[in-house]
N, C-alpha and C positions, 0 to 999 in steps of 0.2 A: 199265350205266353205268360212268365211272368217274371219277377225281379228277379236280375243277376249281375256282378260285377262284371269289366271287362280288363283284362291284363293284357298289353300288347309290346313282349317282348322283342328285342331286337336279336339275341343272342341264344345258342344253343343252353348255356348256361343258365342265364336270367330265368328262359322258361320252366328250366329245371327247377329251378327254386320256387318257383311261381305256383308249379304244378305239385311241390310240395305242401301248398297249404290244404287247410280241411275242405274236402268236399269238390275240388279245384277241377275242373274237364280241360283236355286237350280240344282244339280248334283247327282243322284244316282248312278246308275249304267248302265244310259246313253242308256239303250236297245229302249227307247220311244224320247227322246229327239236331241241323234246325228241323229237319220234320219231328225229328223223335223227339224233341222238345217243344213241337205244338201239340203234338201229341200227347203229351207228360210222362211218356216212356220213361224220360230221363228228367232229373230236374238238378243239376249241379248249380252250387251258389257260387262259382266262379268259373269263366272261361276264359283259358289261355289261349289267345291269338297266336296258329304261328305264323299268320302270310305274311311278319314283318321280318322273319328273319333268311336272309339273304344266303347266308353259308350253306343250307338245308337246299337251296335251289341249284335246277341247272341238271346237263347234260355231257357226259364225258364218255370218250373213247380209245382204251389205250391196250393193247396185247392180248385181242382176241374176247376184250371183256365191253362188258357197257358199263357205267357207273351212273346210276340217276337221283338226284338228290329228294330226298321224300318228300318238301315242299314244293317241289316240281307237279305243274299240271297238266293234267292229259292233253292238252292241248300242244305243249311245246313238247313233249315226249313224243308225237305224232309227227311234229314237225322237226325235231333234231336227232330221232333215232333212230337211225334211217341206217345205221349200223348193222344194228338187229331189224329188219324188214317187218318179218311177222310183229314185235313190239310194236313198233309204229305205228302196223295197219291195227294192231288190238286197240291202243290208245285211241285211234281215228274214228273209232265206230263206238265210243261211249256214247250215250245218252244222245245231248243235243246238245251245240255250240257253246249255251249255257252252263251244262255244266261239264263240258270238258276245259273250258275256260276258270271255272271255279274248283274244281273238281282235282287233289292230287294223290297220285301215286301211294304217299303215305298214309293218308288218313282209308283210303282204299284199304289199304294192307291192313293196318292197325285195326280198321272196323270189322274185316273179313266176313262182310256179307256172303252168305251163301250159292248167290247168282252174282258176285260181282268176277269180273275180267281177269285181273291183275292177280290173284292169288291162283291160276291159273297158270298162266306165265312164270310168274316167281317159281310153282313148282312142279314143274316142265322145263325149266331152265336149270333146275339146281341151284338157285340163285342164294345167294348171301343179304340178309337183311339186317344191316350194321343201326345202331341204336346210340344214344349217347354215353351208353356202358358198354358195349358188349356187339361181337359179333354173333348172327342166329342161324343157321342154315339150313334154307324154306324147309327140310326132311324133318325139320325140330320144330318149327316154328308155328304151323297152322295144326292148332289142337281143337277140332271140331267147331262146329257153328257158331260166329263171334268171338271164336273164343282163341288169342292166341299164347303166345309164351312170353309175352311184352307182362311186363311187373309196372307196378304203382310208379308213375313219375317218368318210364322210361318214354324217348322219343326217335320214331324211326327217320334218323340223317340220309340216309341213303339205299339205295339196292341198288347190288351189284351183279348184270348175267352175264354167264360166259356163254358166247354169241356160237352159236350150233352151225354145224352143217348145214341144213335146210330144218325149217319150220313154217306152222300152219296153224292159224287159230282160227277156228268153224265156231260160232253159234247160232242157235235157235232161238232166235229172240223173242219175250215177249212185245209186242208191234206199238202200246203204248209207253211204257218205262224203258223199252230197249236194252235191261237185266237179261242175262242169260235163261232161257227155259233150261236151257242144255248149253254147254260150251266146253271143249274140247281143244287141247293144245297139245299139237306133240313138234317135240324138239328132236333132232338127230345128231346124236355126238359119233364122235370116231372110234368109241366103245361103247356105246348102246343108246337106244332110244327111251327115253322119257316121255309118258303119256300123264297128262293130269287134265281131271275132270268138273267143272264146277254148275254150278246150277240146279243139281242130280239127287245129291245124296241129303240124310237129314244129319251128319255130320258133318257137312260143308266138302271144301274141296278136296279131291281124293287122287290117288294115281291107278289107274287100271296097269295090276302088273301082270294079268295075262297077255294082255294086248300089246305090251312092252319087249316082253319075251318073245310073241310072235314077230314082232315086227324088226327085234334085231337081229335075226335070223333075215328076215327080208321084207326090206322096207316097202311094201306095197300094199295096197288095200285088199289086194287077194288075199294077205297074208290074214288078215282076221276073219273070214269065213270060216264059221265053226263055232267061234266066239261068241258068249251072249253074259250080260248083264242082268244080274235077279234084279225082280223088282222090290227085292224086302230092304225094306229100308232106305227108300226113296222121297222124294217127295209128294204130297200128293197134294192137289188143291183144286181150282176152278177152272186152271190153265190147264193140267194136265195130271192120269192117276201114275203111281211111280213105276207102273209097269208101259206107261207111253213113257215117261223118261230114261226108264232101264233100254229101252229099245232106238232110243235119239243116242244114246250113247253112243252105241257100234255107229249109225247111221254118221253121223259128226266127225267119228275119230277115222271114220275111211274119206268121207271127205278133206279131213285136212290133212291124212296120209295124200292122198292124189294129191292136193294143191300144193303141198311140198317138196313132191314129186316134181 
């Protein structure tokens, strides 16, 4: 490691300004960024704390939607979101106790790891991802690997789903990180189904819209036989080459077809 200040605001405001000095990093729940900081990926000469601000936290349910604040941890998401089932169960099967306890929702989004859960969900649900500026909606928001639509200083306050007919979140996990190899969420609304991909591509998370259009015609795993995923532009590594990953796709998105089922 080595020298950095710490700022630990209490307010969505304070951080703002906090995070406007030179050089200044956001702070979640630190499960993506202390590695990458022993690592020297990253080296910011200031971190803003946000696990002290209260407003950012928490769990809401009002007119068919979920609202979860983006200081909120996978842990109580698990436990209060019970609204949205599938959420829940996705939140519930992060990592380990550890860092679902440490671990939130926002800093999740905002990092938009490539095999992480929640950007999955977010866009499978059509979710709104509200900022201290600005509202984002998930179709706008995840612009390939790390890389989202959030600007210098902004902070994500909350995400907002509208809670689906039936949903299903299937992954293939790798067995020690517990990261998605492949992870699959399909939401069903009362005018179409949403399929989104994460773990997969070397763009990060994706919607398969073939599988979307099959399946809103009929919502069954029958309905994507036929279906296949190239494997160009995949990931490829130790775990797996991107044509075992283009092929967990289908395999994933019919199991969470059937369990939604």
């Amino acid at each position: 490691m080595y020298s950095f200040d710490v700022e630990r605001p209490t307010s969505v405001a304070d951080a703002a300004t906090a995070l406007g000095k030179e050089d200044a990093q956001a702070l979640g729940g630190g499960q993506t960024l202390i590695p990458t900081l022993k690592q020297r990926l990253a080296s910011p000469s200031v971190l803003v704390s946000l696990s002290g601000i209260d407003e950012i936290k928490g769990v809401s349910s009002d007119g068919g939607k979920i609202t979860i604040g983006g200081g909120t941890n996978h842990a109580t998401v698990a436990a209060e979101a019970g609204a949205y089932a599938a959420l829940a169960d996705l939140a519930n099967n992060i990592g380990d106790p550890a860092v679902r306890n440490r671990g939130t929702i926002g800093g999740s989004l905002a990092n938009n790891d490539p095999s992480a859960c929640y950007p999955a969900a977010a866009l499978a649900s059509g979710a709104t991802i509200t900022t201290n500026n600005r509202d984002i909606a998930a179709d706008d928001y995840f612009q390939g690997m790390f890389t989202t639509a959030l600007e210098e200083g902004e902070i994500v306050t909350s995400v907002s789903f509208p809670v689906p007919e039936a949903a299903s979140y299937q992954k293939f996990e790798q067995p020690a990180s517990r990261f998605s190899l492949v992870g699959v969420f399909v939401a069903k609304y009362a005018d179409s189904v949403r399929v989104a991909v994460t773990g997969a591509s070397e763009e990060g998370v994706f919607r398969w819209s073939e599988a979307e259009a099959a399946l809103s015609g009929n919502f069954s795993a029958d309905a994507l036989e036929g279906l296949s995923v190239s494997g160009d532009g995949m990931i490829s590594d130790l775990h797996g080459s991107g044509d075992y990953r283009a092929h967990l796709v289908k395999v994933m998105t019919k199991r969470a077809v059937a369990a939604a089922s």
